[in-house]
C-alpha positions in Angstrom: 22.5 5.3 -50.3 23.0 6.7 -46.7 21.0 9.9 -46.0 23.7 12.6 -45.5 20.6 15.8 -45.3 21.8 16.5 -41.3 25.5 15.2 -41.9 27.9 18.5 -40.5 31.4 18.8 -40.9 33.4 18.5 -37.8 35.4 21.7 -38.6 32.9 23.6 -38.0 31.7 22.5 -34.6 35.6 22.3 -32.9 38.1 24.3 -32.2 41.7 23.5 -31.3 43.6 24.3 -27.6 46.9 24.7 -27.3 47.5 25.5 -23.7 51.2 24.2 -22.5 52.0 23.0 -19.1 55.1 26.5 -18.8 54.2 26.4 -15.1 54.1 22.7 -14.3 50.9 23.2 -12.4 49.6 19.6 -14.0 51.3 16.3 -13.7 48.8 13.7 -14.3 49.9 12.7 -17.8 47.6 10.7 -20.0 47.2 8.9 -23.0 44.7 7.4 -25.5 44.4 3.7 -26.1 43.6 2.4 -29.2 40.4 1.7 -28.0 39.4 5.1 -27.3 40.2 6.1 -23.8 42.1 7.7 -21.2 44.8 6.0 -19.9 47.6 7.1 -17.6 50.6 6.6 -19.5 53.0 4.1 -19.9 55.9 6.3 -21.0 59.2 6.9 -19.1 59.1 10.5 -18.0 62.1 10.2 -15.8 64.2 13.2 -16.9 61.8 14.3 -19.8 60.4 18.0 -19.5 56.6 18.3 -19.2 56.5 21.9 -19.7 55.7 21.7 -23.5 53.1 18.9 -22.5 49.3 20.2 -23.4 47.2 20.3 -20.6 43.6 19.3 -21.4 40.5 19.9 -19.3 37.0 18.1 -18.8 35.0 17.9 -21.9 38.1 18.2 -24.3 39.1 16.0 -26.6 42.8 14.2 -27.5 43.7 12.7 -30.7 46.7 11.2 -32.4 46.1 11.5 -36.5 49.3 9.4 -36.8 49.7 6.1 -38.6 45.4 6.5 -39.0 45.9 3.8 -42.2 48.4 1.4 -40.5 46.3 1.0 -37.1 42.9 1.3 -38.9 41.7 3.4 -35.9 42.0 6.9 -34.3 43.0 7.0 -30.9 40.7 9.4 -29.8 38.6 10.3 -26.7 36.6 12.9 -24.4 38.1 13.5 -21.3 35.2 13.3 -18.4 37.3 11.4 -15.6 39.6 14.2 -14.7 38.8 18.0 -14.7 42.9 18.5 -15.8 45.6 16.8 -17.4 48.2 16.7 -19.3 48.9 14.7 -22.8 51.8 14.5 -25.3 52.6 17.2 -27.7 52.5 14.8 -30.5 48.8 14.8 -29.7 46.2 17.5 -31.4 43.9 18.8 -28.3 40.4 20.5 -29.0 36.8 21.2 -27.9 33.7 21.9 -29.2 32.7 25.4 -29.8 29.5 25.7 -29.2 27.8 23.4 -26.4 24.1 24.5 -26.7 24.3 23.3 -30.6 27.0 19.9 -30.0 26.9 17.9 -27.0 30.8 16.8 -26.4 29.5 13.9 -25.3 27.8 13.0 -28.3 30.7 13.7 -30.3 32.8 11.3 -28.7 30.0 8.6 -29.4 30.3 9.0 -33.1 34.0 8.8 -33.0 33.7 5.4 -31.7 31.8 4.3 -34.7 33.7 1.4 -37.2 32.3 4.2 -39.7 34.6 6.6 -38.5 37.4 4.9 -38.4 36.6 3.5 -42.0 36.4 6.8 -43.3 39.9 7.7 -41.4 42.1 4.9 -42.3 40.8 5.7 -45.7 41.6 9.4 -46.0 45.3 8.8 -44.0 46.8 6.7 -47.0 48.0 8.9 -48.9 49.4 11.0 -45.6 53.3 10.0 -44.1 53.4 6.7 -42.9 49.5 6.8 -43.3 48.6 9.4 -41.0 46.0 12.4 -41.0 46.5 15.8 -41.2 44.4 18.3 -39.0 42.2 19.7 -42.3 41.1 16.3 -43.2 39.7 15.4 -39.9 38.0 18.5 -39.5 36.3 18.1 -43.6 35.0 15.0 -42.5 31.1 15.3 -41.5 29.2 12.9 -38.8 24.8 13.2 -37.9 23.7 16.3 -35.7 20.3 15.9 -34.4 18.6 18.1 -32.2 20.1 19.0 -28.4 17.7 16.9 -26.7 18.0 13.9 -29.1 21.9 14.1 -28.4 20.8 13.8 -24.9 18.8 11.1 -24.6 21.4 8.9 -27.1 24.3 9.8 -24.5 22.3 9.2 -21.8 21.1 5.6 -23.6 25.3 4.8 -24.1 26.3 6.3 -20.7 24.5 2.9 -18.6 26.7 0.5 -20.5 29.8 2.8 -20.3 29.2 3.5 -16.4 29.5 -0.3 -16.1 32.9 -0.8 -18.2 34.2 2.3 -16.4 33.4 0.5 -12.7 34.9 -2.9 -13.9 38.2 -1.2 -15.1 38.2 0.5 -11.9 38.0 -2.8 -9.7 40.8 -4.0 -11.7 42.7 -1.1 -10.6 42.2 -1.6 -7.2 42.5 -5.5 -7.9 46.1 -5.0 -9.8 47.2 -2.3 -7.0 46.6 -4.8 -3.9 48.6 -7.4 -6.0 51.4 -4.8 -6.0 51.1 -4.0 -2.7 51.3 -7.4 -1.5 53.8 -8.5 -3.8 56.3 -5.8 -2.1 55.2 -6.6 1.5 56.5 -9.7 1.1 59.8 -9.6 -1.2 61.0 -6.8 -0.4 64.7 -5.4 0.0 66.6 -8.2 2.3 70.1 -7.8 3.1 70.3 -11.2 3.3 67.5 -14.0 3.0 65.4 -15.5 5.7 65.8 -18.9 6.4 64.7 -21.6 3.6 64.2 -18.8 1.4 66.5 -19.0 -1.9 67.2 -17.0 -5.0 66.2 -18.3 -8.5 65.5 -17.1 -12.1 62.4 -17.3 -14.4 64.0 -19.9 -16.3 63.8 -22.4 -13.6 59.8 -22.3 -13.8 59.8 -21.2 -17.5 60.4 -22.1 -20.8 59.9 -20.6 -24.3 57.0 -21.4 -25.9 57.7 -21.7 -29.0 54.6 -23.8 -30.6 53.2 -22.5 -34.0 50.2 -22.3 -36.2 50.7 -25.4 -38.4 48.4 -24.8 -40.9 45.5 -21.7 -41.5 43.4 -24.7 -42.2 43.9 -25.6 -38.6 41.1 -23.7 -37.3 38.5 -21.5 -39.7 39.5 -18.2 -38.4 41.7 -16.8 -35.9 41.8 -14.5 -33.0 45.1 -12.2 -33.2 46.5 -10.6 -30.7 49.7 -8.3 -32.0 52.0 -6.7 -29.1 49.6 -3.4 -29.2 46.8 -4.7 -28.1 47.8 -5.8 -25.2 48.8 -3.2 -21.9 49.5 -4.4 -18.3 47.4 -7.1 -19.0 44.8 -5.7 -20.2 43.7 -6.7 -23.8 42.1 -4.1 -26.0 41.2 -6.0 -29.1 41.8 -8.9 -30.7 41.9 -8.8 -34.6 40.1 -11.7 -36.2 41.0 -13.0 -39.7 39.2 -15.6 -41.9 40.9 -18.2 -43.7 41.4 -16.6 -46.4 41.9 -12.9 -45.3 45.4 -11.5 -45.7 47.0 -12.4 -42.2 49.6 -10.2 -41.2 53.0 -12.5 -41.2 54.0 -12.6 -37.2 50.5 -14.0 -36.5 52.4 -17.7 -35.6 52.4 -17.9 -32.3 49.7 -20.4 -30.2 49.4 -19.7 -26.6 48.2 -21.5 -23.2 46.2 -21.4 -20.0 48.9 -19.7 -17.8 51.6 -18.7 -20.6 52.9 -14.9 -19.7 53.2 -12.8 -23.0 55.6 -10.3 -23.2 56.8 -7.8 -26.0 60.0 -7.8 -26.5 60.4 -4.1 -27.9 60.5 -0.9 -25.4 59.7 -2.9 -22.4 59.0 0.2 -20.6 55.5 0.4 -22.8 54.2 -2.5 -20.6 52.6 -4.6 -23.3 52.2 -8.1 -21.3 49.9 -9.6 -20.0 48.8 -13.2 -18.1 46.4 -15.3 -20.5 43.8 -17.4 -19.0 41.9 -19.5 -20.8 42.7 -18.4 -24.3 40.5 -19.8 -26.6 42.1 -22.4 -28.7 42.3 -20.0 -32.1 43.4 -17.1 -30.7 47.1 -16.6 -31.8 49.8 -13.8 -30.4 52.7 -11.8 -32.9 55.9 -12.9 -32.8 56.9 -10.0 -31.5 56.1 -11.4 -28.0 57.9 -13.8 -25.8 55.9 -16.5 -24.7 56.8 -18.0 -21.6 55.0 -21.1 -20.2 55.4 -22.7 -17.1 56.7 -26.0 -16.9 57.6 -26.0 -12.9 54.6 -25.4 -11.6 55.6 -25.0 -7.5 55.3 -21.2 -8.3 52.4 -20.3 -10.3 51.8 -18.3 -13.2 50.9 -15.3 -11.5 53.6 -15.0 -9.1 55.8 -15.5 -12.0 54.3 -12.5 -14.1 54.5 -10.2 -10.7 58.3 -10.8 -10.5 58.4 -9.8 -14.4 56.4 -6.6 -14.1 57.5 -4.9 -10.8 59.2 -1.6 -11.5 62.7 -2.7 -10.7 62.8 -5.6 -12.7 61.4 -3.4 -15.8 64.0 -0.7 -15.5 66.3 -3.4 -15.4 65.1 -5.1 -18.6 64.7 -1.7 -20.2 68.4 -0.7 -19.3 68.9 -4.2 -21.1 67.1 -3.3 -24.4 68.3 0.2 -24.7 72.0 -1.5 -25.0 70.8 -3.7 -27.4 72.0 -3.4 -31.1 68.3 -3.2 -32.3 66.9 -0.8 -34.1 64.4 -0.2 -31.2 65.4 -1.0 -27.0 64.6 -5.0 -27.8 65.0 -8.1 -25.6 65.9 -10.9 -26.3 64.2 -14.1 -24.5 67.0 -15.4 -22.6 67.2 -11.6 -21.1 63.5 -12.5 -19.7 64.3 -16.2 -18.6 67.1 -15.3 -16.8 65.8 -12.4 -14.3 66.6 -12.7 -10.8 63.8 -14.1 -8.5 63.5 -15.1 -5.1 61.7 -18.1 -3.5 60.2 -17.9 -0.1 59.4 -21.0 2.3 57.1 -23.7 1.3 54.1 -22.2 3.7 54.9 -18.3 2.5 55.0 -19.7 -1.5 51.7 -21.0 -0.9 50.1 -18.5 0.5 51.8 -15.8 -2.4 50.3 -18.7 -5.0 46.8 -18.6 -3.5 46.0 -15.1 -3.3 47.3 -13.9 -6.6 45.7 -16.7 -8.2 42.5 -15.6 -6.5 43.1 -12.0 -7.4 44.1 -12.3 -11.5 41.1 -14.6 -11.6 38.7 -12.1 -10.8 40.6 -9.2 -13.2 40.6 -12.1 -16.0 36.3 -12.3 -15.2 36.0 -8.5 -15.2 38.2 -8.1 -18.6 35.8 -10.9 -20.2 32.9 -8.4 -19.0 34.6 -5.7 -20.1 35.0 -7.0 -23.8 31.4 -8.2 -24.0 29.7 -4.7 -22.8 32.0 -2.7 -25.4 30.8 -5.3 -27.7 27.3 -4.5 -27.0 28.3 -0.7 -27.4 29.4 -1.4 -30.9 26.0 -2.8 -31.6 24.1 0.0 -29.4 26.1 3.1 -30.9 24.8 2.7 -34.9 21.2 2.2 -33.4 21.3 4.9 -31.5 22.6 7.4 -33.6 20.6 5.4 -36.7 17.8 6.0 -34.3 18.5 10.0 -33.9 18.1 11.0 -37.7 17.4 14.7 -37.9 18.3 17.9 -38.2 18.8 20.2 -35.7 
């Protein structure tokens, strides 16, 4: 039976903030992923008032305790990359108490823990639509060792996280100097240099459209559902066993090159580029997966055209006048956006360096997903390690 002696309920170590953005003094809005970090958010905020937004401040934390049982996680972190921002209401904002007796840091380590989560998902079933309320995350307990032991297990975690944090920032830099590029070259022309011509997706593109045929075709799959995936950034991939109860959209194979694309809310940016999938990995339904047939404009160019700002305001203003429940495409909307194609020695040059550039982002994500692998190994040894009471 686990040793529970210096177990401590979070209750009474935090404390909730509930300081509103009245003024408008903060505007960098945030979110938490999934996977347990800040994020800039993805949301539309055109028109929407930020006053009732709560602003957060280094060393405070942001959780959602919604739909805890459906997504078998808590989106949850500690914010140390910004000294202010500003999060969604629907999100519960707090801090620890007392910083001589609870490192922050520390904290945030054991809500990274599968055990956490476990304990979560488990306490949000009987909640609305499986979510959490405030009491029952603060009744739940986690280890508190001495000050110092807290500091030497953050300071243990902090190396690999350092290293994540510096990949994702390269991508950044990576993504914006696609961007940049991307513009310099298309952008607004009253009419069109010469052999330059207009296009659509669906010239290069098809539907892919290829399914698992069997769950005996491979002993266990990779998932990827339309959540896990963020400006082409993967978070997780969900892997089931022959056997295991596979959620129902998991049909969808995918290829070297194929653009993913989800077909609900557009303006949540969950697409991404895939290369080099591994042969079992296998994406929801709820995507479109578009594979390149034509292949005198690569993949990447391709996926910049689908993801430039104007092009997803347009597809959003699409969805929204859909007859879905939720703003949904369809995939014709996606095959039949508007591009344009420049001269043979301009295309090649466009097709070279973007290909060069999501090549190293797709190098640094693999990295990425092998150190927070390794965390999830580190973090129980650590804190298995750090047994006592302080």
């Amino acid at each position: 039976m686990k040793e529970r002696a210096n177990y401590r309920r979070i209750g009474d170590y935090v404390e909730l903030v509930d300081d509103r953005n009245f003024e408008f003094k903060v505007d960098t809005l945030l979110g938490v992923s999934i996977n347990k970090y800040f994020m800039p958010s993805v949301a539309n905020i055109v028109g929407t008032d930020l006053s009732n937004y709560k602003i957060i401040k280094k060393h405070q934390f942001a959780c959602s305790l919604m739909q805890v049982s459906r997504d078998e996680k808590i989106p949850i972190d500690c914010l140390t990359d910004y000294d202010i921002a500003i999060v969604s209401p629907a999100y519960a904002v707090f801090k620890v108490s007392d910083t001589t007796k609870l490192l922050p840091q520390y904290l945030s380590l054991w809500f990274k823990r599968s055990e956490f989560d476990r304990e979560a998902s488990f306490l949000g079933v009987g909640g609305i639509r499986g979510s959490m309320t405030w009491d029952d995350f603060c009744n739940m307990e986690f280890p508190l060792p001495p000050i110092e032991r807290q500091k030497a297990t953050v300071k243990a975690y902090k190396t690999v996280a350092d290293r994540i944090t510096l990949k994702r920032k390269i991508n950044e830099k990576l993504e914006e100097m696609a961007g940049a590029y991307f513009q310099s070259i298309f952008r607004n022309y009253d009419e069109l240099p010469n052999k330059w011509s207009y296009a659509q997706v669906g010239d290069f593109c098809q539907e892919n459209i290829t399914n698992l045929s069997t769950l005996d075709e491979f002993e266990s799959i990779k998932y990827l559902d339309t959540g896990n995936i963020t400006k082409n950034h993967i978070e997780n991939f969900q892997t089931f066993n022959i056997g295991d109860d596979i959620p129902s959209r998991a049909k969808r194979k995918v290829f070297d090159g194929d653009i993913v694309y989800s077909t609900v809310r557009p303006n949540l940016r969950h697409y991404g580029l895939l290369k080099n999938p591994p042969d079992n990995m296998i994406v929801s339904t709820g995507f479109a997966v578009l594979h390149n047939t034509n292949k005198a404009v690569s993949n990447e160019l391709l996926y910049m055209w689908l993801t430039n700002e104007s092009i997803l305001e347009y597809l959003q203003s699409l969805a929204e006048n859909s007859v879905s429940t939720y703003p949904a495409l369809n995939v014709s909307d996606l095959l039949e956006v508007k591009i344009i194609i420049p001269d043979t020695i301009t295309l090649n040059k466009a097709n070279d360096l973007l290909r060069s550039v999501f090549t190293n982002i797709h190098y640094n994500n693999i990295e990425i997903r092998k150190l927070s692998s390794s965390i999830d190994v580190l973090l129980p040894r650590l804190l298995t390690k750090n047994k006592g009471t302080s």
